[in-house]
N, C-alpha and C positions, 0 to 999 in steps of 0.2 A: 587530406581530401576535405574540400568543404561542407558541410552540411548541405542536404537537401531543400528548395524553399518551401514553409510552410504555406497554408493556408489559414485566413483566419475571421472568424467569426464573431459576426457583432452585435447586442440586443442593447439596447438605450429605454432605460427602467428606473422605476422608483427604489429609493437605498432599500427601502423593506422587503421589496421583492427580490432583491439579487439574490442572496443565497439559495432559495429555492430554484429561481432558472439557472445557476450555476451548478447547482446537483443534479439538475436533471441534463444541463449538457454534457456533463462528468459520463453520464451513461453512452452519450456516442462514439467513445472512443478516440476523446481527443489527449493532446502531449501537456496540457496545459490547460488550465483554468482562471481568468487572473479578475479579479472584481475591483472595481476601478471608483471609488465616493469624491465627489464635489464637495468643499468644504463647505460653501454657505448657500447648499439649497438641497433638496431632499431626491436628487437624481444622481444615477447608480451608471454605470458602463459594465455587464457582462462579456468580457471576449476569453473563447476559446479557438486554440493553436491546434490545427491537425497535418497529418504526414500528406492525405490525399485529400480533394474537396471534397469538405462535405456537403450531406444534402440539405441545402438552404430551403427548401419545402419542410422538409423535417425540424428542424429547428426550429422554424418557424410557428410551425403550429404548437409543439414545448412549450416556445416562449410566452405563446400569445400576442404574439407581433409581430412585424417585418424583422428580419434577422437578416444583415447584410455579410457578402462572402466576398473574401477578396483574397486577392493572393500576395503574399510578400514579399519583400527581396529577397536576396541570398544572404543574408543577415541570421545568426545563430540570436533568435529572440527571444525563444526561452532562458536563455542564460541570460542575455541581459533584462530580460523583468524577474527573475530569480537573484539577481546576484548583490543586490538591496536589501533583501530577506532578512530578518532578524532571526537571532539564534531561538531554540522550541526547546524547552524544557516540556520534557513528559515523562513521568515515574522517575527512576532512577537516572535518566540521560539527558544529556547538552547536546543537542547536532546544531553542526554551526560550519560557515563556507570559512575559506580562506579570510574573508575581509574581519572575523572576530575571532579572531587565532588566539588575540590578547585579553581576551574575553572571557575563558572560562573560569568558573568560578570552583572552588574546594569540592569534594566531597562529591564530586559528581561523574558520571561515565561520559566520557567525552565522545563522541565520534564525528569527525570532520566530510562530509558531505557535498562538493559540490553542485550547481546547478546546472544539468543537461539536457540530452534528451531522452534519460530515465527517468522513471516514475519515481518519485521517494526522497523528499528531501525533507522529510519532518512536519513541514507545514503543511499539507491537507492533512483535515479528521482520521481519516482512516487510519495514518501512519501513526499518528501521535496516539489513536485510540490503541495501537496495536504494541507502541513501547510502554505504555503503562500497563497494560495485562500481561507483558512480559517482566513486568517488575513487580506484579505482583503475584505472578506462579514464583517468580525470585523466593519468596517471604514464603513458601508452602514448600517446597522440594526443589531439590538439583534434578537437571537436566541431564541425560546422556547422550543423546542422539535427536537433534532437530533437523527437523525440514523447513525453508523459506520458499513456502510452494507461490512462485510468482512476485520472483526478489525484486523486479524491479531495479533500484542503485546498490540491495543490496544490505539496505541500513539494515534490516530485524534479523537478516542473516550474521551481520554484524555484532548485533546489539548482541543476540545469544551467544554470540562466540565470548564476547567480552564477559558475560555475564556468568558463565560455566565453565570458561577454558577449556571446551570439549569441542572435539569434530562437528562442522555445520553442513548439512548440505544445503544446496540452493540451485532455483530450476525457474525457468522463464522460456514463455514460446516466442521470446525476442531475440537475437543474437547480439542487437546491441544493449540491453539491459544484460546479457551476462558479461559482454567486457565490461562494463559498468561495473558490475558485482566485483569482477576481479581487480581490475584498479585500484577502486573502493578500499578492499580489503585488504592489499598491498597499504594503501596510504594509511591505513589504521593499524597498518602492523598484525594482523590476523589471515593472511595468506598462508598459511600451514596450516590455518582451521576453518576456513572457508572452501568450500568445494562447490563452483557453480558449471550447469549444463543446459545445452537447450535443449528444451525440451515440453512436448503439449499434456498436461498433468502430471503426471508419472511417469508415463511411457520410455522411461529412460532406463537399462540395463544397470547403468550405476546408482540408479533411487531407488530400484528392487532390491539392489545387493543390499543395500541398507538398512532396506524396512525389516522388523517395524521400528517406526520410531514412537519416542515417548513424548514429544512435544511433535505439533505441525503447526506452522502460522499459513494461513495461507489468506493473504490482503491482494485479493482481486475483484472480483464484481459477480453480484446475484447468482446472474445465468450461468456464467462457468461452473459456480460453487454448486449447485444444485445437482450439473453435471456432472460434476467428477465425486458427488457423495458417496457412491460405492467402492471409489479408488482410494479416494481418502479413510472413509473410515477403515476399510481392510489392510491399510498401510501402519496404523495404528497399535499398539501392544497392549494390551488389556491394562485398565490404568490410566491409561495415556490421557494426554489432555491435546484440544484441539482450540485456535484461537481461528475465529471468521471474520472479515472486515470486506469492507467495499460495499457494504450492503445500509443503505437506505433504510430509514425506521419501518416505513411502510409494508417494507422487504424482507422481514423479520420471520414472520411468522411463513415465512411460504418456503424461504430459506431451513430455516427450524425444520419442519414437517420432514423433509429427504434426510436428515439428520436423526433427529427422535427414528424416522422408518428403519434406521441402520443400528439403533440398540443402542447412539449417543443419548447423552443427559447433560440437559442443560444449567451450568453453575452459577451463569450471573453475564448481566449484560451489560456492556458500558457504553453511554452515549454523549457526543458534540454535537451541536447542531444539526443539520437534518440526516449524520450517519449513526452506524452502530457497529459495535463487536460483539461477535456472540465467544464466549467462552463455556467449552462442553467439555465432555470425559466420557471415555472408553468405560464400559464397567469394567472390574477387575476381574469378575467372574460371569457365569452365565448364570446368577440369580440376581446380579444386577448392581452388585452391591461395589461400590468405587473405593 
C-alpha cells in the first residue's frame, strides 16, 4: 500500500536562525524536520513533513515569517531525505541505514535503522541524547526490566535489549511506529526481547503486568511527559531510574517540577543544542535515599 501524501512546510531563514524554528516546528507534530544550508551565503531552508496540513497561521507566527504549505506527491519523502543520512554514533552505539552496512566500525553496538515514517533514526538530539544516558546507566548497574515509553522505530527499545539481554517492553499511541518497532527488532535480531503495543501511556494490560520497571526511557515531548508523571512514576520500583527527552532547554524546569511533585530526584542532565534529557531516580525508600 502506498504511503499516504505528506504535507509540507516551508520557512526561508538566515543559517543561525534554523535550529531554533526547527525545534520549535518539532513541537507541531510533524514526521520530519529537515534544515537545508546554502554553501556560499548565510541562508538556511527550514521544511517540515506532516500526515495532515498544518496550520500555516501557526507556523507562521513560530517562525517569524511567512511559512508556505503545500502539499506533496505521493512520493515516500521522508525516506528519501533520510536515506543520505550518516551513521550517529552516541555512547556506546553505531545506528546506521542499509547504505553503511560496511561501515561499522569494532568495538561498538551496532543497530541498523532505516528511514520511514517512524520517529527515531539516531539523528535528532533527542535520540542520540537518549543512547548516551542509556550507556551511561550501562557503567552504574544492569537493567532488568525496561520500558520504551513512546518507541517510536524502536531504536532505545533496541539499544536496551542489546545492552542487557533482558525482556524490553515498548508502547507507542502510533500503530505504525509499533510495526516499526517490530520489524526493527526482528532486523536486529532482538524479536524475543522486544515486546511492543499500542498504546496511550500506559494504558495497556501488558505494561501493568510488567510494572514496575527499573529503567523507563520515555523520548516524547513536554506536554505528554507532564501528563502521564503520575503514571510514570507509579510504574517505577523504588530505585528505579527514569530518562526524559523531547523536551526543549527552556522546558526543563516546568517538566522537572511534575517529576520532583512525585518523590523523583534529579541525577544529571544532558544537553545538544536547543534539547535536553533529564535523568532522575525513584528513591529507594521513603526517606529518600537512592
Amino acid at each position: 500500500m502506498p504511503a499516504p501524501p505528506l504535507w509540507k512546510a516551508t520557512a526561508h531563514l538566515a543559517k543561525a536562525e534554523a535550529p531554533d524554528i526547527a525545534a520549535a516546528f518539532e513541537l507541531t507534530g510533524p514526521q520530519a524536520v529537515l534544515i537545508s544550508e546554502e554553501p556560499f551565503s548565510d541562508n538556511a531552508t527550514v521544511e517540515a513533513l506532516y500526515a495532515q496540513m498544518p496550520d500555516g497561521d501557526l507556523l507562521s507566527k513560530l517562525a517569524g515569517r511567512e511559512v508556505f504549505v503545500a502539499l506533496l506527491p505521493d512520493t515516500d519523502w521522508i525516506r528519501l531525505s533520510q536515506e543520505g543520512l550518516p551513521p550517529v554514533r552516541a555512547g556506546r552505539f553505531f545506528v546506521f541505514g542499509a547504505h553503511d552496512a560496511g561501515a561499522v566500525p569494532p568495538g561498538v553496538i551496532p543497530i541498523r535503522i532505516e528511514a520511514g515514517m517512524a520517529f527515531g533514526t539516531g539523528h535528532h538530539e533527542t535520540t542520540a541524547l537518549c543512547l548516551a544516558a542509556l550507556s551511561d546507566l550501562a557503567r552504574r548497574r544492569r537493567f532488568e526490566n525496561v520500558l520504551d515509553l513512546g518507541c517510536g522505530t524502536g531504536l532505545l527499545a533496541i539499544g536496551a535489549a542489546k545492552l542487557w539481554r533482558k525482556r524490553v517492553s515498548a508502547c507507542d499511541i502510533d500503530p505504525v511506529a509499533v510495526d516499526v518497532t517490530r520489524e526493527n527488532a526482528r532486523a536486529n535480531g532482538e524479536a524475543p526481547r522486544v515486546s511492543a503495543v499500542v498504546a496511550d501511556g500506559l494504558a495497556h494490560p501488558a505494561l501493568g503486568h510488567r510494572a514496575p520497571y527499573d529503567l523507563i526511557v520515555a523520548n516524547i515531548l513536554a506536554q505528554p511527559l507532564t501528563r502521564l508523571a503520575p503514571s510514570v512514576a507509579s510504574a517505577l520500583a523504588p530505585g528505579a531510574w527514569l530518562i526524559l527527552s523531547g523536551i526543549l532547554r527552556w522546558q526543563e524546569n516546568a517538566v522537572l517540577g511534575f517529576y520532583r511533585a512525585q518523590g523523583l530526584i534529579l541525577r544529571r542532565t544532558l544537553r545538544e543544542n536547543a534539547w535536553s534529557a533529564l535523568l532522575l531516580q525513584k528513591p529507594s525508600s521513603s526517606s529518600g535515599r537512592a
